[in-house]
C-alpha positions in Angstrom: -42.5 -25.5 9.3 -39.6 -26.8 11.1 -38.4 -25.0 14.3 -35.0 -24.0 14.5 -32.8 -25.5 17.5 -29.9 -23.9 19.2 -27.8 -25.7 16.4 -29.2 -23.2 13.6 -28.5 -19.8 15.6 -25.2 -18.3 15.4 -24.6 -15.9 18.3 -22.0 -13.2 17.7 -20.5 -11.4 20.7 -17.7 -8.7 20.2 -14.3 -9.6 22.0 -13.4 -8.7 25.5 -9.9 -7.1 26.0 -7.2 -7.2 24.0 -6.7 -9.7 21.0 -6.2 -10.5 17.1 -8.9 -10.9 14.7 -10.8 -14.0 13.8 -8.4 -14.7 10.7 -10.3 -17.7 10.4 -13.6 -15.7 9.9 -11.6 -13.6 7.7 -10.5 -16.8 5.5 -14.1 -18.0 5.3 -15.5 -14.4 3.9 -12.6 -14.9 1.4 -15.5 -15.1 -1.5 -16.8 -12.0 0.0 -13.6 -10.1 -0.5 -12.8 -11.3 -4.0 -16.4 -10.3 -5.1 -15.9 -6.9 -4.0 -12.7 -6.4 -5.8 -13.8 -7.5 -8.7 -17.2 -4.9 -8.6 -15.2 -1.8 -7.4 -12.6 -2.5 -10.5 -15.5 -2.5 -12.8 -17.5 0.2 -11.2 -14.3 2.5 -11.3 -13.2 1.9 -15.3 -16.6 1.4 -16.2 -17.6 4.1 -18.8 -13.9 5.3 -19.1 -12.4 5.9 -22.7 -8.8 4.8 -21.5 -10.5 1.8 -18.9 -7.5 0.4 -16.2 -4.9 2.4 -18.2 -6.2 5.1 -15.9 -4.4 3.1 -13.0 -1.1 4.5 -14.3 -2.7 7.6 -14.7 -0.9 9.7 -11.0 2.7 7.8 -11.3 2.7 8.6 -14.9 1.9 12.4 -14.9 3.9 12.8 -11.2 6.9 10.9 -13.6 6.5 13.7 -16.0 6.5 16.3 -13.7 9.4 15.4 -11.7 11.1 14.7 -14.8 11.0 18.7 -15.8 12.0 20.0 -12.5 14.7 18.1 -11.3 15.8 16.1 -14.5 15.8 19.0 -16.7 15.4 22.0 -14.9 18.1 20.8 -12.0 20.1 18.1 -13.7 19.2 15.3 -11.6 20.2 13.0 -14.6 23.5 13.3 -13.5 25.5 11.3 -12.3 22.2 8.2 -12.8 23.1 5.3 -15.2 19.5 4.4 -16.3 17.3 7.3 -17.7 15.4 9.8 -15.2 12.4 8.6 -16.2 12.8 5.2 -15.4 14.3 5.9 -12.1 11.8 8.0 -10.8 9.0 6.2 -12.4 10.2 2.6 -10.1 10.0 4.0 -6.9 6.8 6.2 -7.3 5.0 3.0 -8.9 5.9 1.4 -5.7 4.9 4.8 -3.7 1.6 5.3 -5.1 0.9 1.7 -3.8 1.9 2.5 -0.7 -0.1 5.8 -0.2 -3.3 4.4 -1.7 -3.3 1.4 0.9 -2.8 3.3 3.5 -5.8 6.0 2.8 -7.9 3.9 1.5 -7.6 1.4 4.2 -8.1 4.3 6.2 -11.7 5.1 5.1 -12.2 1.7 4.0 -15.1 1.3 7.0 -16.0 5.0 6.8 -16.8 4.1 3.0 -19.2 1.0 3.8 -21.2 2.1 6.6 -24.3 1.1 4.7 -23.2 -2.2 4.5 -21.5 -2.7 7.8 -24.9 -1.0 9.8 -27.1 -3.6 8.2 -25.2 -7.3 8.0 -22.3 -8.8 9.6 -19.0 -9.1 7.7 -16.0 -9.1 9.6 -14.9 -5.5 9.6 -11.0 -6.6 8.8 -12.3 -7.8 5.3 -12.9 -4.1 4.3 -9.0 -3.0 4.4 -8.1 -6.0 2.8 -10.5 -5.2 -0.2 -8.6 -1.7 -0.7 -5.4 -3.8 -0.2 -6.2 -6.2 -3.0 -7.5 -3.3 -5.3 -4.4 -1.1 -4.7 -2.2 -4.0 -5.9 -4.3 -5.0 -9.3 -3.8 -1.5 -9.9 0.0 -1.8 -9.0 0.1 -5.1 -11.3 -1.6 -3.0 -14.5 1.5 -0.2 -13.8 4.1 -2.5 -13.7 3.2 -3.6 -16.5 3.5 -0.1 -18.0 6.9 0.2 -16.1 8.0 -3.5 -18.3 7.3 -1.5 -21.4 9.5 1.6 -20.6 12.1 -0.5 -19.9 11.9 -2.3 -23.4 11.6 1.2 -25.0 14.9 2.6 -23.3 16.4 -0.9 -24.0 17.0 -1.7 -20.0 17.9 -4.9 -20.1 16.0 -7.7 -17.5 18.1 -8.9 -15.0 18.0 -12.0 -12.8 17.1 -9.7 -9.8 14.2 -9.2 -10.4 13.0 -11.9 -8.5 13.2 -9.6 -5.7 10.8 -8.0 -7.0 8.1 -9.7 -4.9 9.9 -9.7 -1.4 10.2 -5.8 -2.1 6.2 -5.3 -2.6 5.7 -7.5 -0.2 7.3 -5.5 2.8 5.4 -2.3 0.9 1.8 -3.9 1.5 2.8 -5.1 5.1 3.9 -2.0 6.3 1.1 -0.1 4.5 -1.6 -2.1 5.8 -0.5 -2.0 9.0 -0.5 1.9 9.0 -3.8 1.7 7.5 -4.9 -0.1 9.8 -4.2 1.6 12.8 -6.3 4.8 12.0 -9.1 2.8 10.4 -10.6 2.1 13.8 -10.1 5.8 14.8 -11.6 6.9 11.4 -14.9 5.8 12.3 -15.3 7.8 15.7 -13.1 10.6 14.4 -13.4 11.6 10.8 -10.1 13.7 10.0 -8.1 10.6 10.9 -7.8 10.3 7.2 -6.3 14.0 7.2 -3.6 13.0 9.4 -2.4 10.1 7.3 -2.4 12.2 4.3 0.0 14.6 6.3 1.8 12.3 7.1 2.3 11.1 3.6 3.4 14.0 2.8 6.1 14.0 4.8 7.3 10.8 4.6 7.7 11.6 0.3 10.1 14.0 1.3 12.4 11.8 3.3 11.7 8.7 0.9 14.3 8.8 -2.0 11.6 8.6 -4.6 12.6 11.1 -7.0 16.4 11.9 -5.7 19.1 9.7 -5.6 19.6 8.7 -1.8 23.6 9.2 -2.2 23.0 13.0 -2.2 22.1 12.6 0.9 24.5 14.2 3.8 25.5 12.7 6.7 23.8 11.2 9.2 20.5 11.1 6.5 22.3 8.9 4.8 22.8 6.3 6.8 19.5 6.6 8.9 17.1 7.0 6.0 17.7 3.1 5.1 15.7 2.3 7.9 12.7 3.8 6.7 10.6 0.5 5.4 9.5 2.4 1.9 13.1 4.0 1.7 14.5 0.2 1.6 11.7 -0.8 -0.6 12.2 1.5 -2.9 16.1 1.3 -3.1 15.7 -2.3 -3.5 12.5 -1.7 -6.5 15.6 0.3 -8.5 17.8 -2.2 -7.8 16.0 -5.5 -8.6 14.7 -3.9 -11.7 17.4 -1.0 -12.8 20.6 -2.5 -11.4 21.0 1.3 -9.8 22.8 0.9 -6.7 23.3 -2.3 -4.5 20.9 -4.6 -3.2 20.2 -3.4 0.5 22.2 -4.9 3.3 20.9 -7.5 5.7 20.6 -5.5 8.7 18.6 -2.3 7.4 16.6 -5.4 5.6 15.7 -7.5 8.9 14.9 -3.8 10.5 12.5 -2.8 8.0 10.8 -6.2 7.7 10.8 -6.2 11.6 9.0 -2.9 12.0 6.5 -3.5 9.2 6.0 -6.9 10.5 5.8 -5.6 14.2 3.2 -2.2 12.9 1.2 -4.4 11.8 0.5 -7.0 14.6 0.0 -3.9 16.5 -2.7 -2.3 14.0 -4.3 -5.9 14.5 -4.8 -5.6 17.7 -5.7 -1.4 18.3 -8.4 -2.9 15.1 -9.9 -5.7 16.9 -10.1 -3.4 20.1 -11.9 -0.7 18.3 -14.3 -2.9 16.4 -17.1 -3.9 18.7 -18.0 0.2 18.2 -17.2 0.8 15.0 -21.6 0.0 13.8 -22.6 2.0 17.0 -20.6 5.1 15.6 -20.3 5.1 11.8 
């Protein structure tokens, strides 16, 4: 038998002080990541009668719902030039993305202990997994989103383009916020009840189901510079025409604080994850 030298053994010691992850490490695990997104789609539509059409399942019904209270009941059709369906249904596709990232990221170590107590993979591959799952199951809604345009004859426009700078900024700022309670989720295990609250909250000053110009003053100038409100005004208008495409300066301020959350997250994630095995 041959004895290993020092050139076999690969020591790994955490990180002193502040800095960002190995995205190098990350890059190399890159098989790792895309066999786990493929498993956890099949384990979650396996033995389902309606399969990945259950990924529009939440935007779909919430679409419905909103669509009898304040498109019916409260006339929010008013005044819209593209059916309330389709205008609600575009920003909560984009919503939903947004949510899931961020509470799945959240628990995404929480939800692998097994794994992560056992073998080494580097801990920043886990969000990314939920990341990539959450957007297949964005692509198989858009898809439905494409067919309810065809069916209320909304025509296709060159702007939707934009379409991919838009989601873009969504998964940025989502991961970011995921991020930074992911670390914290593994010593403290309501973490994940904080960013649902805050979800919450955020819905209700997002214009996803009402139109931003019934907003009053100062709201609606302010609530541009929300990331998702941005993100979703320019969803409606890169695939509705509804409104204008967002200006530059509430466009570099959103990209700026998605950009900037999430080089922050980085580094609160790579500070935190020496302990995350020694308390999962």
């Amino acid at each position: 038998m041959a004895s290993k030298t020092s050139s076999d053994i690969t020591v790994i010691q955490p990180p002193r002080g502040w800095s960002f992850p190995n995205l190098r490490e990350v890059w190399d695990a890159r098989a790792i990541l895309l066999n786990f997104v493929q498993r956890n789609f099949n384990v979650t539509y396996r033995q389902t009668i309606g399969g990945p059409i259950y990924a529009v399942y939440t935007p779909f019904m919430t679409m419905i719902g909103y669509t009898l209270l304040l498109g019916v009941l409260f006339g929010a059709q008013e005044g819209l030039s593209v059916p309330y369906p389709l205008f609600s249904f575009c920003a909560l596709l984009v919503w939903t993305l947004f949510t899931n990232v961020t509470q799945n990221a959240t628990t995404s170590l929480t939800q692998n202990t097994n794994l992560i107590q056992k073998i080494y993979i580097p801990r920043l591959v886990f969000p990314l997994i939920e990341t990539c799952m959450q957007l297949l199951t964005f692509a198989i809604a858009f898809v439905v989103l494409l067919l309810m345009m065809v069916v209320y004859a909304q025509p296709f426009l060159w702007q939707i383009v934009w379409v991919v700078f838009y989601v873009a900024v969504a998964l940025v700022f989502s991961l970011g916020f995921g991020l930074l309670f992911a670390g914290f989720q593994a010593r403290f295990r309501d973490m994940s009840y904080l960013v649902q609250t805050i979800n919450r909250l955020l819905f209700f000053v997002t214009p996803v189901v009402y139109d931003s110009t019934l907003l009053p003053a100062p709201f609606n100038t302010l609530y541009i510079y929300n990331p998702m409100a941005l993100v979703i005004e320019g969803m409606r208008w890169a695939m509705l025409n509804v409104g204008e495409q967002p200006a530059l300066i509430p466009t570099l301020s959103a990209v700026g604080v998605s950009v900037a959350l999430l080089l922050v997250a980085l580094l609160v994630f790579q500070r935190l994850e020496p302990t995350v095995a020694d308390v999962l």
